[in-house]
mmJSON file of the N, C-alpha and C atoms, coordinates in Angstrom:
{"data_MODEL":{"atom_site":{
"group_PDB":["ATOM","ATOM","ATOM","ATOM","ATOM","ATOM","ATOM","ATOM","ATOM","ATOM","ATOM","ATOM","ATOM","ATOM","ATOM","ATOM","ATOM","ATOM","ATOM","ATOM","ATOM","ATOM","ATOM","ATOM","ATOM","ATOM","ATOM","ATOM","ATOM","ATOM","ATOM","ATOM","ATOM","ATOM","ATOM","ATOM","ATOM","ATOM","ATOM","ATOM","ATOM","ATOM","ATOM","ATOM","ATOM","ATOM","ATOM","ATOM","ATOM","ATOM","ATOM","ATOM","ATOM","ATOM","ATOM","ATOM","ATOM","ATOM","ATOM","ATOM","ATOM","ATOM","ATOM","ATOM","ATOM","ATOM","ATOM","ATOM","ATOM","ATOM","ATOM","ATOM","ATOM","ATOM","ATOM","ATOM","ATOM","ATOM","ATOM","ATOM","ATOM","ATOM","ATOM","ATOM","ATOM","ATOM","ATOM","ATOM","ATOM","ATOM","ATOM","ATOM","ATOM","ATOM","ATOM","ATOM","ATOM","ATOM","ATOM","ATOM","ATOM","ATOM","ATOM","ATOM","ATOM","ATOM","ATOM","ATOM","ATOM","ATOM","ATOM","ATOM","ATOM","ATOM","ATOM","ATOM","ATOM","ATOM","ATOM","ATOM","ATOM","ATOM","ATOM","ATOM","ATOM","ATOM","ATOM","ATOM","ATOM","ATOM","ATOM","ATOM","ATOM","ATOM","ATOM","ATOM","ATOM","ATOM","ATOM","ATOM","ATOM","ATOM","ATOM","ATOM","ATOM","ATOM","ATOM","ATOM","ATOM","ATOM","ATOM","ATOM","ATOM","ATOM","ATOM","ATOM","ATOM","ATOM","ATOM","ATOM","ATOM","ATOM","ATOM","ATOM","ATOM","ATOM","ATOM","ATOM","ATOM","ATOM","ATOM","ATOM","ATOM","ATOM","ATOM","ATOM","ATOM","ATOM","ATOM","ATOM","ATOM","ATOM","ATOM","ATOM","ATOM","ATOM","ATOM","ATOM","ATOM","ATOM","ATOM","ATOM","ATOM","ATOM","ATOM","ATOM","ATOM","ATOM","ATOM","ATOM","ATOM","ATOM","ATOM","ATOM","ATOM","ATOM","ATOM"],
"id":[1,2,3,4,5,6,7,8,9,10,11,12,13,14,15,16,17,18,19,20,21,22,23,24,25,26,27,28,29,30,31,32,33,34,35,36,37,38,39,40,41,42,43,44,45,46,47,48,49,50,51,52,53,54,55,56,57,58,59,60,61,62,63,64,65,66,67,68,69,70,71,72,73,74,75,76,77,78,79,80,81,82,83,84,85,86,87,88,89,90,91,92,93,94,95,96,97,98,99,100,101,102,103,104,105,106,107,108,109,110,111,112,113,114,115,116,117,118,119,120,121,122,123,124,125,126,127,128,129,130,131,132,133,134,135,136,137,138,139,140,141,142,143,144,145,146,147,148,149,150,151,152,153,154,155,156,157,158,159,160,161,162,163,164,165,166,167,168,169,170,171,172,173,174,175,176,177,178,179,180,181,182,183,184,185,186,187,188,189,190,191,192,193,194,195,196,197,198,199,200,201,202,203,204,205,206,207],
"type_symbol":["N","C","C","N","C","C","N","C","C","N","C","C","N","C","C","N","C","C","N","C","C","N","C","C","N","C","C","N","C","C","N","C","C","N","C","C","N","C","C","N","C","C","N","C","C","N","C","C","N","C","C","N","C","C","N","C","C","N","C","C","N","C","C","N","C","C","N","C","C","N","C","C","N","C","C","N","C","C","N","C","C","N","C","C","N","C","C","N","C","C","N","C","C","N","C","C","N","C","C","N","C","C","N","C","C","N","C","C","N","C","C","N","C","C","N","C","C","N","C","C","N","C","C","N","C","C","N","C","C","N","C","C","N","C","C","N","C","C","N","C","C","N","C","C","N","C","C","N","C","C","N","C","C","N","C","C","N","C","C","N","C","C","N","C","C","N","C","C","N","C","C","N","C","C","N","C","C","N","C","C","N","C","C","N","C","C","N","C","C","N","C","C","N","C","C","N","C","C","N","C","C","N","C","C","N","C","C"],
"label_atom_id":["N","CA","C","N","CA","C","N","CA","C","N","CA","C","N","CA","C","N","CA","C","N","CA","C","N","CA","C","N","CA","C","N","CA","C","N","CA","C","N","CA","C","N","CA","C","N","CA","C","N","CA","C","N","CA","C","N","CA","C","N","CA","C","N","CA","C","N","CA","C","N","CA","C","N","CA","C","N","CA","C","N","CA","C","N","CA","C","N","CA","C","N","CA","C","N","CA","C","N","CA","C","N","CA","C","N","CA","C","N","CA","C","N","CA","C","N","CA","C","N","CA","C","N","CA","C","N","CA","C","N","CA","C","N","CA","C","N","CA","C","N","CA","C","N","CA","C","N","CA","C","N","CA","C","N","CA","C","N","CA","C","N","CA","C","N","CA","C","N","CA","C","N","CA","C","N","CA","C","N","CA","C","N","CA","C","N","CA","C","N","CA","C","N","CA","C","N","CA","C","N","CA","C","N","CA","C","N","CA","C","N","CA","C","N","CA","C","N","CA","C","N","CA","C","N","CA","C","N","CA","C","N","CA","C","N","CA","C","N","CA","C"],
"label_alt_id":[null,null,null,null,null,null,null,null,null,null,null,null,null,null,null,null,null,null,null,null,null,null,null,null,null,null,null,null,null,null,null,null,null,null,null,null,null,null,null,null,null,null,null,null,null,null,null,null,null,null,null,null,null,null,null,null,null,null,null,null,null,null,null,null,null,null,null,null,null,null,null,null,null,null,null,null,null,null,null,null,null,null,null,null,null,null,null,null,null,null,null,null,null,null,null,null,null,null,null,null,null,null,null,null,null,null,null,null,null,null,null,null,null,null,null,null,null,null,null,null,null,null,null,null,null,null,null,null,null,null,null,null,null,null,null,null,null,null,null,null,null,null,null,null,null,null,null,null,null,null,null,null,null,null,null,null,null,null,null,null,null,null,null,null,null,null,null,null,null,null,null,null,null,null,null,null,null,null,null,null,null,null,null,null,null,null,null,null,null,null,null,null,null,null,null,null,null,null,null,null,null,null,null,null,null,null,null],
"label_comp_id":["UNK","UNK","UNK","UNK","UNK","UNK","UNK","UNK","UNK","UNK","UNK","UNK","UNK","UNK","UNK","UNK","UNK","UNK","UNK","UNK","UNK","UNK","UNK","UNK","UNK","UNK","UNK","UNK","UNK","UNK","UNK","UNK","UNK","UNK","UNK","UNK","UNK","UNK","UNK","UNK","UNK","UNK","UNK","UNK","UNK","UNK","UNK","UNK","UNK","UNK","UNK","UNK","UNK","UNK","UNK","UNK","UNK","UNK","UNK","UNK","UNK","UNK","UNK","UNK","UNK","UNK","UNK","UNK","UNK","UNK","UNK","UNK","UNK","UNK","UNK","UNK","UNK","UNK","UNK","UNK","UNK","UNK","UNK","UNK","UNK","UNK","UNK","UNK","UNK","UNK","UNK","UNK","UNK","UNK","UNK","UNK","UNK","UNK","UNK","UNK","UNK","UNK","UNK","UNK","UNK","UNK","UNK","UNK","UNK","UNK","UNK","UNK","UNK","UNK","UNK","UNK","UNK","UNK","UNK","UNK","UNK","UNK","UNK","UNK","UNK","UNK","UNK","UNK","UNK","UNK","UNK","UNK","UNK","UNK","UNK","UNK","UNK","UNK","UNK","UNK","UNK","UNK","UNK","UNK","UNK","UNK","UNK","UNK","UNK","UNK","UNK","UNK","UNK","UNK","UNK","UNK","UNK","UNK","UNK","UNK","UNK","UNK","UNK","UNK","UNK","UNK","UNK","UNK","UNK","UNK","UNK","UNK","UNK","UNK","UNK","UNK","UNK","UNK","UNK","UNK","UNK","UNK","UNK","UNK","UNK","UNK","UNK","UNK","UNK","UNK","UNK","UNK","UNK","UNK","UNK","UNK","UNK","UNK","UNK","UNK","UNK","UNK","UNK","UNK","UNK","UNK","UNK"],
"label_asym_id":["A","A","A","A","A","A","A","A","A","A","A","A","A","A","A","A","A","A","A","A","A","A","A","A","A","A","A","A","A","A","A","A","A","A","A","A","A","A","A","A","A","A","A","A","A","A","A","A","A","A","A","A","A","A","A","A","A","A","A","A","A","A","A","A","A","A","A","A","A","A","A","A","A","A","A","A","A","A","A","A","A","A","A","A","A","A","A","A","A","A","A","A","A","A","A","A","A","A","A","A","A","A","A","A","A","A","A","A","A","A","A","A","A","A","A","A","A","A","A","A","A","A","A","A","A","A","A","A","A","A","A","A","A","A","A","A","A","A","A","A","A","A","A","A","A","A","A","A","A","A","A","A","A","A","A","A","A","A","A","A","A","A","A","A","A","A","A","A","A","A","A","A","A","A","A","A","A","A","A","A","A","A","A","A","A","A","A","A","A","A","A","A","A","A","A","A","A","A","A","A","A","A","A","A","A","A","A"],
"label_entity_id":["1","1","1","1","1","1","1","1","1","1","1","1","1","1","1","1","1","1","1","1","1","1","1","1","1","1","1","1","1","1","1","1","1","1","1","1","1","1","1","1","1","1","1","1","1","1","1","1","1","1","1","1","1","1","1","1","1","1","1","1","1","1","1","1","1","1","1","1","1","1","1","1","1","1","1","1","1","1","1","1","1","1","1","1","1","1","1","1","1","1","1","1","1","1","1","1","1","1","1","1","1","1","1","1","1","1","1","1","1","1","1","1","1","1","1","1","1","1","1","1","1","1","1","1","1","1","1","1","1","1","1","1","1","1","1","1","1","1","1","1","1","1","1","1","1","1","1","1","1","1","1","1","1","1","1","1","1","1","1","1","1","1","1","1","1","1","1","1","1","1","1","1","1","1","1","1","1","1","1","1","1","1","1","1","1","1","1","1","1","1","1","1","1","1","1","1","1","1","1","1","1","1","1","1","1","1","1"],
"label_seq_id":[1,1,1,2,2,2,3,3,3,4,4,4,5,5,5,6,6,6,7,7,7,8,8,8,9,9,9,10,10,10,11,11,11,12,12,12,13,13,13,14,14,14,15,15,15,16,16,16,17,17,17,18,18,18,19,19,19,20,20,20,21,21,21,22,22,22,23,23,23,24,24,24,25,25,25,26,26,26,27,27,27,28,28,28,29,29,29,30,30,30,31,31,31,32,32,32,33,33,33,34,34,34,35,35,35,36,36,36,37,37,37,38,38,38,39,39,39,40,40,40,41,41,41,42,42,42,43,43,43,44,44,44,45,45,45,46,46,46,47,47,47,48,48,48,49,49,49,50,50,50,51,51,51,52,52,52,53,53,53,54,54,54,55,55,55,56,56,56,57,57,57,58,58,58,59,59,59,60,60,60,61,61,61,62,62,62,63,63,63,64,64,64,65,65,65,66,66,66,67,67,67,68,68,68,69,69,69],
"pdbx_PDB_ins_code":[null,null,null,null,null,null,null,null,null,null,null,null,null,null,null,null,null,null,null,null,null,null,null,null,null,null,null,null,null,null,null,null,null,null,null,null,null,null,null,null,null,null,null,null,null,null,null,null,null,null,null,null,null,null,null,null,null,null,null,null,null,null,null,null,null,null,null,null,null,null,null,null,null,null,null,null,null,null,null,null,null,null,null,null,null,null,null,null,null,null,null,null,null,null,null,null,null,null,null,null,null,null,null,null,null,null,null,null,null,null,null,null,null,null,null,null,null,null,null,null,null,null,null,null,null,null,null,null,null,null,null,null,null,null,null,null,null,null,null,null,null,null,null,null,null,null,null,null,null,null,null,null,null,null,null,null,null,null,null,null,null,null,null,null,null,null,null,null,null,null,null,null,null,null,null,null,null,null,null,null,null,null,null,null,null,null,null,null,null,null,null,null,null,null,null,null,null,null,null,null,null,null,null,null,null,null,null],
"Cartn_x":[0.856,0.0,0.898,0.262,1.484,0.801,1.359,1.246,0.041,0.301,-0.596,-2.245,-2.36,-3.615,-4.346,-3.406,-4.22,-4.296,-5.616,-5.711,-5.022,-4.441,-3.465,-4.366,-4.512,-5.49,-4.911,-3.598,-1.881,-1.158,-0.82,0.411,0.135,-1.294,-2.009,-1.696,-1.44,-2.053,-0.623,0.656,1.637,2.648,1.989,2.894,3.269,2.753,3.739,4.766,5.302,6.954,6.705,5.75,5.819,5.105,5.415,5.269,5.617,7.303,7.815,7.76,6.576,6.164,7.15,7.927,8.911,8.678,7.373,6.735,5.873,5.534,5.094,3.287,2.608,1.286,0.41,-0.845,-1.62,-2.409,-2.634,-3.567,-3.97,-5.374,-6.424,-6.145,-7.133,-6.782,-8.281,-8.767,-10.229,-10.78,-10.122,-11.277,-11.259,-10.992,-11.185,-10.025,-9.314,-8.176,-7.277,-6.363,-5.097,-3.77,-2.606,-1.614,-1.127,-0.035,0.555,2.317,2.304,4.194,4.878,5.468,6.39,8.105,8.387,9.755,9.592,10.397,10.577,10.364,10.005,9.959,10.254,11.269,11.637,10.934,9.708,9.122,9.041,8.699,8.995,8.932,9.514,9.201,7.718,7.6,5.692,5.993,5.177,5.277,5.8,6.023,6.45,5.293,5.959,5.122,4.799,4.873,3.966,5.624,4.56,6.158,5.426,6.326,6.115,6.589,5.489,6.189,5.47,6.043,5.789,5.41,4.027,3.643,3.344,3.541,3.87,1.663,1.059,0.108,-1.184,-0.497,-0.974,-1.78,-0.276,-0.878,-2.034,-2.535,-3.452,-4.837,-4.832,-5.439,-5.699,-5.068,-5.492,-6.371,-5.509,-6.519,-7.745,-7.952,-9.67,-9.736,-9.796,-10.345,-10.555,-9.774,-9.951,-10.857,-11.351,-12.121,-13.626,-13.562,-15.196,-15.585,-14.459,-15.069,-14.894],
"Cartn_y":[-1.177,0.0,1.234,2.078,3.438,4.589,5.11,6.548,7.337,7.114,7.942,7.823,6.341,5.661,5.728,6.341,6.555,8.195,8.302,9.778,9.591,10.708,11.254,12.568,11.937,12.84,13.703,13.738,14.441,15.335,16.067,16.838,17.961,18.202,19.576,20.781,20.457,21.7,22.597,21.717,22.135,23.534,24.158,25.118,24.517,23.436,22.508,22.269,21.731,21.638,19.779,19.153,18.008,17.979,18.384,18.245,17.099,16.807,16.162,14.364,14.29,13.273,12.551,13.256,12.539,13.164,13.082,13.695,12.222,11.773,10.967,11.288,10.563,10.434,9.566,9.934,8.499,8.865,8.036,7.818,6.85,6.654,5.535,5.467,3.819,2.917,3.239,2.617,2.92,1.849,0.589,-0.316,0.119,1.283,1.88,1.838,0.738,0.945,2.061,1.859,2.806,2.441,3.262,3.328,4.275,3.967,4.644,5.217,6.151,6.085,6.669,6.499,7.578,6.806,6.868,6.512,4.963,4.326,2.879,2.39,2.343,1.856,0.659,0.422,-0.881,-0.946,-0.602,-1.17,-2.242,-3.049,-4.16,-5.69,-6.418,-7.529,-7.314,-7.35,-7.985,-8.974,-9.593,-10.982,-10.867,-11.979,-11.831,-10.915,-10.402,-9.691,-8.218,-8.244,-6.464,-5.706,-4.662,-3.479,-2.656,-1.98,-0.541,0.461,1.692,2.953,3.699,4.997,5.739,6.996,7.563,8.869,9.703,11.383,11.946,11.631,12.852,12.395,13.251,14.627,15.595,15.28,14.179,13.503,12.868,12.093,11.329,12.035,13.254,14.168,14.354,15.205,15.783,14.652,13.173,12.263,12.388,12.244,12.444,13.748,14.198,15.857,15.591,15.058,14.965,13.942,13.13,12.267,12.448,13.971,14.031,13.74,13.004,11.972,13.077],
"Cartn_z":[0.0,0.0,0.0,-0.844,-1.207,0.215,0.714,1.693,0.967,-0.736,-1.195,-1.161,-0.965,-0.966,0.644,1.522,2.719,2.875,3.769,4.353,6.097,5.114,6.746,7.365,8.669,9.732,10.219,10.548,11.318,10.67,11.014,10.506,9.908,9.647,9.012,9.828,11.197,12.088,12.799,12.618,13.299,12.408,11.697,10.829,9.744,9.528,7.62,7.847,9.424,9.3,9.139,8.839,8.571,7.082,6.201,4.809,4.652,4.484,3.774,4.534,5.279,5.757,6.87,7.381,8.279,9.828,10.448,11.41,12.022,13.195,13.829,13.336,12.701,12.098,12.074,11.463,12.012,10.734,10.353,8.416,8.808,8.177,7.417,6.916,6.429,5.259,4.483,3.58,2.782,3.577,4.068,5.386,6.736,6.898,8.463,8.733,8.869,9.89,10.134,10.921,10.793,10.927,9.857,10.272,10.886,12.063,12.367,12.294,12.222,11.824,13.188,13.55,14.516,15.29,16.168,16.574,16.759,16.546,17.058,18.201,19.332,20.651,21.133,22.148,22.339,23.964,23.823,24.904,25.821,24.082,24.837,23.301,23.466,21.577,21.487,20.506,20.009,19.087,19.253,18.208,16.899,16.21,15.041,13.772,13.376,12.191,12.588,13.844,14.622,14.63,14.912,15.29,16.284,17.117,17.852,17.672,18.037,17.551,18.531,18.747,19.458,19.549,19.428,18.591,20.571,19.513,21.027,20.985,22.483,22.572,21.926,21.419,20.468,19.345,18.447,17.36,17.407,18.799,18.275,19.005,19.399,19.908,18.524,17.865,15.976,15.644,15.961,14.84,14.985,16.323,16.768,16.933,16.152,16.298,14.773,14.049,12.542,11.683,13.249,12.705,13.144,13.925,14.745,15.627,16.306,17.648,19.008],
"occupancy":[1.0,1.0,1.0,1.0,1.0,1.0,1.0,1.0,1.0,1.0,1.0,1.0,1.0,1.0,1.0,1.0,1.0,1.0,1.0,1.0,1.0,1.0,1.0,1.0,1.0,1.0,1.0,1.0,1.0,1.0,1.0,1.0,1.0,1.0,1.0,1.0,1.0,1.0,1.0,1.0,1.0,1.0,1.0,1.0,1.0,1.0,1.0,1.0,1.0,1.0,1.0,1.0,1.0,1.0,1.0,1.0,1.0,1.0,1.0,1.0,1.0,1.0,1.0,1.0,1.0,1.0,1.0,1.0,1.0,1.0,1.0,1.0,1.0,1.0,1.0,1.0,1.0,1.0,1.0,1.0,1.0,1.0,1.0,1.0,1.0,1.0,1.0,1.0,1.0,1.0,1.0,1.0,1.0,1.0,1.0,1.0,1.0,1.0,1.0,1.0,1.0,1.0,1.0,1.0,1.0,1.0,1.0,1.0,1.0,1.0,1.0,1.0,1.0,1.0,1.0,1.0,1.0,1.0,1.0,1.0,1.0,1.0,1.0,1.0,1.0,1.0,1.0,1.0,1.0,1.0,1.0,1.0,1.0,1.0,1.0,1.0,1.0,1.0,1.0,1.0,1.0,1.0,1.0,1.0,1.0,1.0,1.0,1.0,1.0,1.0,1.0,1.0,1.0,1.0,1.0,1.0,1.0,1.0,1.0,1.0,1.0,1.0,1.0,1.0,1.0,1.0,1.0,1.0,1.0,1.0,1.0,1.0,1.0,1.0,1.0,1.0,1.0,1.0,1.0,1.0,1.0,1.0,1.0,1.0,1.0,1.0,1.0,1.0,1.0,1.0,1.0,1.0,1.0,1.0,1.0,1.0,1.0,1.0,1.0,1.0,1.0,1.0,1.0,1.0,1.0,1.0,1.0],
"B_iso_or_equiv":[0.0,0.0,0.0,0.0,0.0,0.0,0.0,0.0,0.0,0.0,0.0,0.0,0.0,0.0,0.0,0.0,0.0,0.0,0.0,0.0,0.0,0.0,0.0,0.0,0.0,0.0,0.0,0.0,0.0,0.0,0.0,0.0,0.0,0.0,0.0,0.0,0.0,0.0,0.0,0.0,0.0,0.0,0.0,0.0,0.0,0.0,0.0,0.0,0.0,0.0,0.0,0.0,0.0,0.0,0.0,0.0,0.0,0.0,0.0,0.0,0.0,0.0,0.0,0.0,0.0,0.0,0.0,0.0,0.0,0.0,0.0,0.0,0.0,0.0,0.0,0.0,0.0,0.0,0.0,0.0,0.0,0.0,0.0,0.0,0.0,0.0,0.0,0.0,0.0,0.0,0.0,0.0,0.0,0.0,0.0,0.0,0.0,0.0,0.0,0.0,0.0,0.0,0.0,0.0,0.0,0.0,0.0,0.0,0.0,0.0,0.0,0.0,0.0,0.0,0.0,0.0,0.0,0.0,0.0,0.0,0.0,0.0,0.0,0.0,0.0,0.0,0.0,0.0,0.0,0.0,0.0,0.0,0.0,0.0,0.0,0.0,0.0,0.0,0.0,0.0,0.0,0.0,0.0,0.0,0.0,0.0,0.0,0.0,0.0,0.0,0.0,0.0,0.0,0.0,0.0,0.0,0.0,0.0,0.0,0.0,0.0,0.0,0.0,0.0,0.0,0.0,0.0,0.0,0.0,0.0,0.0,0.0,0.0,0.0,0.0,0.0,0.0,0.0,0.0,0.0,0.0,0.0,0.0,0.0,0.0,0.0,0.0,0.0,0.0,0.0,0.0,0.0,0.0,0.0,0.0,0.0,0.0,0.0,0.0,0.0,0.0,0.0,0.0,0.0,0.0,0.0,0.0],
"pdbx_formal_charge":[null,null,null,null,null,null,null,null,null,null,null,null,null,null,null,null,null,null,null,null,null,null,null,null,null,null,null,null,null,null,null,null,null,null,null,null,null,null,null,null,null,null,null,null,null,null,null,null,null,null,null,null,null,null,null,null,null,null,null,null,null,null,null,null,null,null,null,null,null,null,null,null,null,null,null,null,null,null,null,null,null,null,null,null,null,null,null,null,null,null,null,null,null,null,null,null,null,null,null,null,null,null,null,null,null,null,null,null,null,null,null,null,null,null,null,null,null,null,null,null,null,null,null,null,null,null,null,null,null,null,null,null,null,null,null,null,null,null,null,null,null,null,null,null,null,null,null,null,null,null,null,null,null,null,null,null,null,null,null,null,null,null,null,null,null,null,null,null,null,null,null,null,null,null,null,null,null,null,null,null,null,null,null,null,null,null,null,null,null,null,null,null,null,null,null,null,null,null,null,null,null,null,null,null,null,null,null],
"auth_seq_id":[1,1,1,2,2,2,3,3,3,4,4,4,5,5,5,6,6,6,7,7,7,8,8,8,9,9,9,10,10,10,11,11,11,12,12,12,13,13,13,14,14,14,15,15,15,16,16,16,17,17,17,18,18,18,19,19,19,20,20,20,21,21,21,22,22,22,23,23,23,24,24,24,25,25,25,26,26,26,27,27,27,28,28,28,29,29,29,30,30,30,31,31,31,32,32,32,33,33,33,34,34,34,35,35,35,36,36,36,37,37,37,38,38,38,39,39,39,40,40,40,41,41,41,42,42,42,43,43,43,44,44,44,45,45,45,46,46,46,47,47,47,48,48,48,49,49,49,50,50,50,51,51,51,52,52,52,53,53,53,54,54,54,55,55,55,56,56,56,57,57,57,58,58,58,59,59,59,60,60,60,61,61,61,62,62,62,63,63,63,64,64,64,65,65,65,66,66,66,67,67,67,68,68,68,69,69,69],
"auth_comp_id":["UNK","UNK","UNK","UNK","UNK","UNK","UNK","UNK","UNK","UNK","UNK","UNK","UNK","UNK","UNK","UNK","UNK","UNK","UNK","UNK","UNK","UNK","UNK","UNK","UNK","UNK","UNK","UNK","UNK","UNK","UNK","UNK","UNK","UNK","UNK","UNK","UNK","UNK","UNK","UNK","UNK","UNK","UNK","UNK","UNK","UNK","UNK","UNK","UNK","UNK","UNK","UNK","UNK","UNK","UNK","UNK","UNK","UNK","UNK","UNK","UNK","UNK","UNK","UNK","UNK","UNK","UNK","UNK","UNK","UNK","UNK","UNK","UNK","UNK","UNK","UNK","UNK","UNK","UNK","UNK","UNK","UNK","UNK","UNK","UNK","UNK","UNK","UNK","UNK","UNK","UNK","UNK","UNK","UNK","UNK","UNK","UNK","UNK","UNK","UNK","UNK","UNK","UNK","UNK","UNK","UNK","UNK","UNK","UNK","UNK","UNK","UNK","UNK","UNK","UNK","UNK","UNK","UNK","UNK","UNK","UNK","UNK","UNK","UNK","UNK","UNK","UNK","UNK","UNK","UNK","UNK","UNK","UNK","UNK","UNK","UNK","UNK","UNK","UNK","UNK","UNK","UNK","UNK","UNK","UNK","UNK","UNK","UNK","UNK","UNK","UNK","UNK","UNK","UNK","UNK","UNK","UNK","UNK","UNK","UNK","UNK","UNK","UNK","UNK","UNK","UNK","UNK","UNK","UNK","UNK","UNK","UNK","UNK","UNK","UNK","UNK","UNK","UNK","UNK","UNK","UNK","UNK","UNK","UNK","UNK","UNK","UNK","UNK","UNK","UNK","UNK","UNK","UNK","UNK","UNK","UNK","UNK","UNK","UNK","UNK","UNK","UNK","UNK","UNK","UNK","UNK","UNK"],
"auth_asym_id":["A","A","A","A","A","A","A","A","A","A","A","A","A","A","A","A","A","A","A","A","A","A","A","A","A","A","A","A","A","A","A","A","A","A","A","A","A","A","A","A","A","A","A","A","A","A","A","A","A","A","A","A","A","A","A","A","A","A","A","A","A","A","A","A","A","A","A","A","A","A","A","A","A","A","A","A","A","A","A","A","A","A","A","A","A","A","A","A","A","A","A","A","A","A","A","A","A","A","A","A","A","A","A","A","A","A","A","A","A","A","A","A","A","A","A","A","A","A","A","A","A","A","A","A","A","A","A","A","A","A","A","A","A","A","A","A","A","A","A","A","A","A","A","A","A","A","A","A","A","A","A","A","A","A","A","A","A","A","A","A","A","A","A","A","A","A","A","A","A","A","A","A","A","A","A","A","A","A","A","A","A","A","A","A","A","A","A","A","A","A","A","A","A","A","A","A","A","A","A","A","A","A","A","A","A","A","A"],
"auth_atom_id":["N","CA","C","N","CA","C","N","CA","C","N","CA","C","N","CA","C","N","CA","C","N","CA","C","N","CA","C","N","CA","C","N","CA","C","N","CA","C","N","CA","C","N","CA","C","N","CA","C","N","CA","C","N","CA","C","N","CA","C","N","CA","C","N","CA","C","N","CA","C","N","CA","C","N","CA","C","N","CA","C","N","CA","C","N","CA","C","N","CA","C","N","CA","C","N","CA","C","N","CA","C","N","CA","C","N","CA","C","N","CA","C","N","CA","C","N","CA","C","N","CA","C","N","CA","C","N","CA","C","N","CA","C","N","CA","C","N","CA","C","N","CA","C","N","CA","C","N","CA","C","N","CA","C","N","CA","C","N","CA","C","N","CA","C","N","CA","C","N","CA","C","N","CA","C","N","CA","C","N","CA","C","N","CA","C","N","CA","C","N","CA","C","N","CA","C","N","CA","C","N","CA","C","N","CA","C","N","CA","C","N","CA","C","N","CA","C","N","CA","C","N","CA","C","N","CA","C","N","CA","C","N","CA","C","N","CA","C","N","CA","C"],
"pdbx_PDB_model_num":[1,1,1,1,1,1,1,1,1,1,1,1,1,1,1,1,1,1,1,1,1,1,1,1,1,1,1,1,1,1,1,1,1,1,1,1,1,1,1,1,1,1,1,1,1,1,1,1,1,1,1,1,1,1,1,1,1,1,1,1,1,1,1,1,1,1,1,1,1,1,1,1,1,1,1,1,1,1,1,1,1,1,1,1,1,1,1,1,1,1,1,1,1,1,1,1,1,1,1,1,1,1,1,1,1,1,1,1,1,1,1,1,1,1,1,1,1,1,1,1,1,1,1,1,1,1,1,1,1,1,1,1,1,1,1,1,1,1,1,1,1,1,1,1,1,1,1,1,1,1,1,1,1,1,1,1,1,1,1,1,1,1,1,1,1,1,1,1,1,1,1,1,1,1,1,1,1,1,1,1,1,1,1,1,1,1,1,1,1,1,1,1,1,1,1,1,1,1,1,1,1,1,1,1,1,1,1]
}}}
């Protein structure tokens, strides 16, 4: 799946210093879901196939503000 094919909910509101997409974010997919992008976190392993990341708590404040909820 290309970046281009999801809507990104994030990164609109901070001055455009995340244009160039290298800013911690959270985008839908067209089946609801979401991705998320941000720092790596070694919290702690997750199973095979998963990853962790770590978005500050702003971002996902925007998401739901961007999604109505």
């Amino acid at each position: 799946m290309a970046r281009e094919e999801l809507t990104r909910l994030t990164g609109n509101t901070n001055g455009g210093n995340c244009g160039q997409g290298d800013c911690p974010n959270v985008y839908r997919t067209e089946s609801g879901s979401f991705v998320v992008q941000g720092d790596v976190s070694t919290a702690f392993t997750p199973p095979a196939g998963e990853g962790l990341v770590e978005i500050p708590e702003e971002v996902l404040r925007e998401a739901v503000r961007a999604l109505g909820w």
